[in-house]
C-alpha positions in Angstrom: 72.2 -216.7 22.2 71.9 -219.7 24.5 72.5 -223.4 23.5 71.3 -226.3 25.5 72.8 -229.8 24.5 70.7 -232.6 23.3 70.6 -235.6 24.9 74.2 -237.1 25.5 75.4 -234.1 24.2 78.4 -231.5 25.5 78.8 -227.6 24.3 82.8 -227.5 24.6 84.7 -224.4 24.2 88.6 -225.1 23.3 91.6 -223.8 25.4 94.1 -222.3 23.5 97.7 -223.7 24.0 100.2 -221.1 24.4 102.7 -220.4 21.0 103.5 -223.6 19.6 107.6 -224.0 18.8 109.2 -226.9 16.7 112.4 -228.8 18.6 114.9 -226.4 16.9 112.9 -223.6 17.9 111.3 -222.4 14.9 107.9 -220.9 15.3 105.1 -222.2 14.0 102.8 -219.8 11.9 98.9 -219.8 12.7 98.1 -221.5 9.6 100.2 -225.0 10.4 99.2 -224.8 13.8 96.5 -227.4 15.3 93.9 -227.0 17.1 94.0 -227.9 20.8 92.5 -230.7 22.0 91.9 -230.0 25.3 88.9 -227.5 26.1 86.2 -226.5 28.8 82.2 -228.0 29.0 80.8 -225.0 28.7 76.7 -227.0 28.5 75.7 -230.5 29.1 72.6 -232.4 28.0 70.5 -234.1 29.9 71.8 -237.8 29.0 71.1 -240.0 27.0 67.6 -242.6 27.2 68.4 -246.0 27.4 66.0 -249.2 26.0 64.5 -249.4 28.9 63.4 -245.7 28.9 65.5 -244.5 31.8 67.7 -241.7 31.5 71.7 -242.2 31.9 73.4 -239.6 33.7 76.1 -237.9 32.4 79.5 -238.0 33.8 80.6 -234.5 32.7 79.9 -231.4 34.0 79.7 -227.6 33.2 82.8 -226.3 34.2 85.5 -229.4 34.1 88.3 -229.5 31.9 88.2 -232.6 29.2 90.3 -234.1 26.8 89.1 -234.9 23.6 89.8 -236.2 20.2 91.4 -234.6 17.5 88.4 -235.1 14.7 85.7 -235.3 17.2 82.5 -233.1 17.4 80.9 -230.5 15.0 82.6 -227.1 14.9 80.1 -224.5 15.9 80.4 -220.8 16.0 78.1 -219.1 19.2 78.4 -215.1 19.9 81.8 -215.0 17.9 83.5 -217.9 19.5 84.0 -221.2 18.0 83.3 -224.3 19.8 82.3 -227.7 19.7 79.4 -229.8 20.0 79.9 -233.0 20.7 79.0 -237.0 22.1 80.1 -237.6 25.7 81.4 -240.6 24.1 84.0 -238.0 22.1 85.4 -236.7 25.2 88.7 -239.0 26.6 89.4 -238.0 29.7 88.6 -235.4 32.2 92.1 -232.9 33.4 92.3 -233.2 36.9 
């Protein structure tokens, strides 16, 4: 199944950080773990119209590495893997 984003928004599939460990070394169990916040644009939309009825490009694109917030987007589940779905405005930064 195929998703195609909606206007200014980005399909984002997360990157799972490697096992998390407190200061002292303690492992932390799945459960108390949180989610990464760091993830791959997997679709982008076309951009969003403005007043003037011109499209904005997006700066994003399918394949680059973002940053995001830690509430931001709408957890989806596609084909067995969650994602997110979410505003370009969500995302931070792009990882370089």
């Amino acid at each position: 199944m195929g998703v195609r984003p909606l206007g200014d928004r980005v399909l984002v599939e997360r990157i799972d950080e490697e096992e998390q460990k407190s200061a002292g070394g303690i492992i932390i169990p799945d459960t108390a773990k949180e989610k990464p916040q760091t993830g791959t644009v997997i679709a982008v939309g076309p951009g969003k119209v403005a007043d003037d009825g011109k499209r904005i490009a997006m700066e994003v694109k399918q394949g680059q590495k973002v940053l995001f917030g830690k509430y931001s987007g709408t957890d989806i589940k596609i084909d067995g893997k969650e994602m997110l779905i979410m505003h370009e405005n969500d995302i931070l930064g792009i990882v370089e």
